[in-house]
N, C-alpha and C positions, 0 to 999 in steps of 0.2 A: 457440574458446577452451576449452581444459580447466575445468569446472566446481569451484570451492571446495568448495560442498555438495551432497549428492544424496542424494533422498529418493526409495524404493528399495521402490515398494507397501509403505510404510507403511501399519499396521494396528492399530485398537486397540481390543481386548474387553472391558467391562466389567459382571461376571454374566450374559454370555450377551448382551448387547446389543453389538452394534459401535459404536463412538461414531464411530471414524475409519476410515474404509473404500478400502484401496488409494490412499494418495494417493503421485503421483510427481512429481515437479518438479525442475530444476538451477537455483542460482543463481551467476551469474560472477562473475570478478575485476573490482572496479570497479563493478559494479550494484547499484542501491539497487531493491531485491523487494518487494513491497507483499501483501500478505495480509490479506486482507479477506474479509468474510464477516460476516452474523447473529449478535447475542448467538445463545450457543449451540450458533453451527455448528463448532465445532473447532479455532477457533485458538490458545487458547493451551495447550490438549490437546496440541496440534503442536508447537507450541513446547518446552512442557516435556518432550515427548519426545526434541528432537533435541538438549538439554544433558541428557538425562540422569536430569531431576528425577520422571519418569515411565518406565517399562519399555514397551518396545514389543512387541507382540503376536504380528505378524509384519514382513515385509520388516525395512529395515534402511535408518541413518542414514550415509551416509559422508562425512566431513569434512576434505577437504583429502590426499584417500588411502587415510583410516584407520577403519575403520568403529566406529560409537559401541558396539557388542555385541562386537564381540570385542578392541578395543582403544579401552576409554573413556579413558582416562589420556591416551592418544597424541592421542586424535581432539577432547574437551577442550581443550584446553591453546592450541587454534586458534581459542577461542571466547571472546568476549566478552558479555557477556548483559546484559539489565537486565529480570526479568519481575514485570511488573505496577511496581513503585515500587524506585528502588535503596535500599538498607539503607546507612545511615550513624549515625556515631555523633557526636548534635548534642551533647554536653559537649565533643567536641573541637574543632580547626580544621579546615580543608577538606585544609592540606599533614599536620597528623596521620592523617590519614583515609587519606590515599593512603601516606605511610608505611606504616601500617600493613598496607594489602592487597598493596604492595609484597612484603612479607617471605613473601607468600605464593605469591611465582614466583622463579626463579631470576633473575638477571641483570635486575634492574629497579635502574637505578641513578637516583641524584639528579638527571644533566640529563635523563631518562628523565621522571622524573616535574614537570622544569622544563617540558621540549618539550609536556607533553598539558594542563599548566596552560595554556601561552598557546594551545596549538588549540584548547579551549572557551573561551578568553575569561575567565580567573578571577584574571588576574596580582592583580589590584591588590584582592582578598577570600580571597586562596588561605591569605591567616596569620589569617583573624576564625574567630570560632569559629561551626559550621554551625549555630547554632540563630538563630543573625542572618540568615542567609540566605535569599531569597525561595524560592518553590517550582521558578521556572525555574533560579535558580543550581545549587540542590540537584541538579536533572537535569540536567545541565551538570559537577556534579561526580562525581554517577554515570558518565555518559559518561567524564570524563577516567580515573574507577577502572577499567570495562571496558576502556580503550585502553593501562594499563599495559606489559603483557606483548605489546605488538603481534600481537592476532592477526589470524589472517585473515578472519576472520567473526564481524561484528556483527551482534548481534538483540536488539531493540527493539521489547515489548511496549507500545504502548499509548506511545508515550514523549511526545506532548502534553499526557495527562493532565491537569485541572486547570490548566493555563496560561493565560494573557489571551495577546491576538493577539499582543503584541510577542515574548512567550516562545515561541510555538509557533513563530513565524517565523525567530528563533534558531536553536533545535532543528534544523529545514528546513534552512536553514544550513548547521550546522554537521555532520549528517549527510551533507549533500552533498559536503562540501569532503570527509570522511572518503574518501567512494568518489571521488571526483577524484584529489583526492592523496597520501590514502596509498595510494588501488589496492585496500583494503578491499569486502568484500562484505558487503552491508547485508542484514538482515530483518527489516522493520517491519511491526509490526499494529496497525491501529487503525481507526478509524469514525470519522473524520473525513474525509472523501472529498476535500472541494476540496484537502485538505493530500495527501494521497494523489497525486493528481494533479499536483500542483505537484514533490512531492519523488521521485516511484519513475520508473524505467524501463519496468518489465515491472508489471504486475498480475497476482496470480493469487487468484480466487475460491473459496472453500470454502461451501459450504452442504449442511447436512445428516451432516457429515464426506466429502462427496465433493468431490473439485476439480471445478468445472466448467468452468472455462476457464484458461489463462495466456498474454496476448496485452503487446505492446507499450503504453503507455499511449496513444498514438497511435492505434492500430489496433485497441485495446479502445474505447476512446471514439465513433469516426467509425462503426467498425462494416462493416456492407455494405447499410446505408439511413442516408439523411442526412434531416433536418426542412428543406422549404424552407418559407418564408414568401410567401403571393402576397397584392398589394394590388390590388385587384377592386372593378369598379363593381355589380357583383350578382352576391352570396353563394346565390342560389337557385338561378339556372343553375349555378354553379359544382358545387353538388349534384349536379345531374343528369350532368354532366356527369363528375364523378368516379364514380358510383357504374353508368354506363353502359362506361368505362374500364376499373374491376375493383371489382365489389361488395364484395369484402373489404380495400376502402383504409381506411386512417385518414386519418382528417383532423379538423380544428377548426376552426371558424367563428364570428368574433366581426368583428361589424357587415364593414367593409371586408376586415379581415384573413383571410386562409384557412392554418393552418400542416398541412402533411402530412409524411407520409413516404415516402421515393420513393430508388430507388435512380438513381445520376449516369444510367443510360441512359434513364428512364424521364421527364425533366423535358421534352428536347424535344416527348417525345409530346403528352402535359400541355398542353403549351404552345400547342402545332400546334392541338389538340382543342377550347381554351377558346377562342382564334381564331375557330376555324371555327364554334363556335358561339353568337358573336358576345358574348362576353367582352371588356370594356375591362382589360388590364393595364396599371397605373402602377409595377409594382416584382416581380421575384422573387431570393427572397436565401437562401442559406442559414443555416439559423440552427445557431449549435454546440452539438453535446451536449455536458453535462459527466459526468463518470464517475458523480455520481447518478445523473442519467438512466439510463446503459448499466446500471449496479450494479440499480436496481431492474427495465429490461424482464430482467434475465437474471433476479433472482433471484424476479419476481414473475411472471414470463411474460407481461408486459405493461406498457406503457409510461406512465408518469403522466401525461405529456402532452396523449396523444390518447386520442378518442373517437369511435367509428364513426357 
């Protein structure tokens, strides 16, 4: 699939400091992008680079064709954004609001802005005025203002913010349904990982201003070693027996339970080994990482889990 956006060794200096160092990444038609990363590490430096709201140092943003340095106007106008909290004006109503950011594109007509009322769910609050409005609505009406002008690229700073579960689960949602059915290309940032996980396609990590990886959420998660869990009549052989296997294994040991890490070819061994050295096994299971887990062995170079 031809890429929406692409970011093009992006680069960014600040007094002689690089804060954002060569980053590249495409995100497609239909993908919900997850960008994650440390207070700190450059995301929304990133962000407000690829609208504009920051100059980029080197490389270059392209958007739908049109690159944001030599054709902002054009490259623009394909973007929807909401960084850090949307900007509304709570003396008026929610359908004033959106009038009014209407008159700021061409061709945004009334069933235009009927259609993005009911895809966030705002029909029956869309005439109260937004100081009534809880903090999930308000971001919910944000969204319907970014989706005005139909573009083809959404980004979405931080967009749970402040929510209780029901509102962050909304949100998930309804940016989902965005990249299903309108075909929409999503880019979300935030630290909230389980949500992360549940709403993006692709993850891609920044730390430091450098990308370090961008994998599938699937295949970012599982990794190329998996946690098994074994239930053991004696945790001291087990010892011996791992650390006679490969002295540099992890593993954890609490009473019965033994949890390690071990790549799929490596469990027969394991297994043949604890056997033969006269280990009683009642159970081996794997257990699933979740993108903390993977989020912190990348970003900390070691895994919270285990211990040697």
């Amino acid at each position: 699939m031809k890429p929406v956006v692409q970011l093009e060794n992006v680069s960014k200096t600040i007094k002689g400091k690089t804060i954002i160092d060569s980053l590249s990444f495409d995100v497609y038609e239909g993908e919900v992008f997850g960008f994650l990363g440390p207070n700190g590490a450059g995301k929304t430096t990133t962000i407000r680079m690829i609208v504009g709201l920051m100059s980029i140092s080197k490389g270059d943003v392209v958007i739908a064709g049109k690159s944001i340095k030599k054709d902002f106007a054009g490259a623009i106008k394909e973007v929807g954004a909401i960084v850090e909290n949307p900007e509304l004006y709570k003396f008026m109503t929610g359908h004033q609001n959106l009038k009014h950011f209407a008159r700021m594109h061409k061709g945004v007509s009334d069933d235009r802005i009927k259609e993005v009322v009911e895809l966030v769910g705002l029909t029956d609050r869309i005439h109260d005025k937004v100081k009534t409005y809880s903090l999930g609505m308000r971001q919910r009406l944000g969204l319907a203002q970014c989706l005005l002008h139909k573009p083809k690229l959404l980004i979405l700073d931080e967009p749970t913010n402040g929510l209780d579960p029901a509102g962050i689960r909304e949100i998930r949602a309804y940016i989902r349904k965005l990249a299903r059915e309108e075909g929409m290309s999503v880019i979300v940032s935030s630290h909230l990982l389980s949500e992360m996980e549940m709403m993006c396609d692709r993850i891609g990590i920044i730390q430091k201003g450098r990308l370090i990886d961008v994998q599938t959420v699937h295949d970012f998660v599982q990794g190329s070693e998996q946690v098994y869990q074994f239930e053991v009549d004696n945790a001291v052989l087990v010892h011996e027996v791992f650390n006679k296997f490969d002295p540099t294994l992890k593993f954890d040991i609490k009473d019965s339970q033994v949890q390690v890490g071990l790549t799929k070819e490596q469990v027969p061994h394991i297994i043949r080994l604890l056997v033969e050295n006269g280990v009683e096994m009642f159970s081996v299971m794997p257990i699933a990482k979740s993108l903390e887990d993977r989020f912190l062995e990348i970003t900390n170079d070691k895994g919270e889990f285990l211990h040697a």
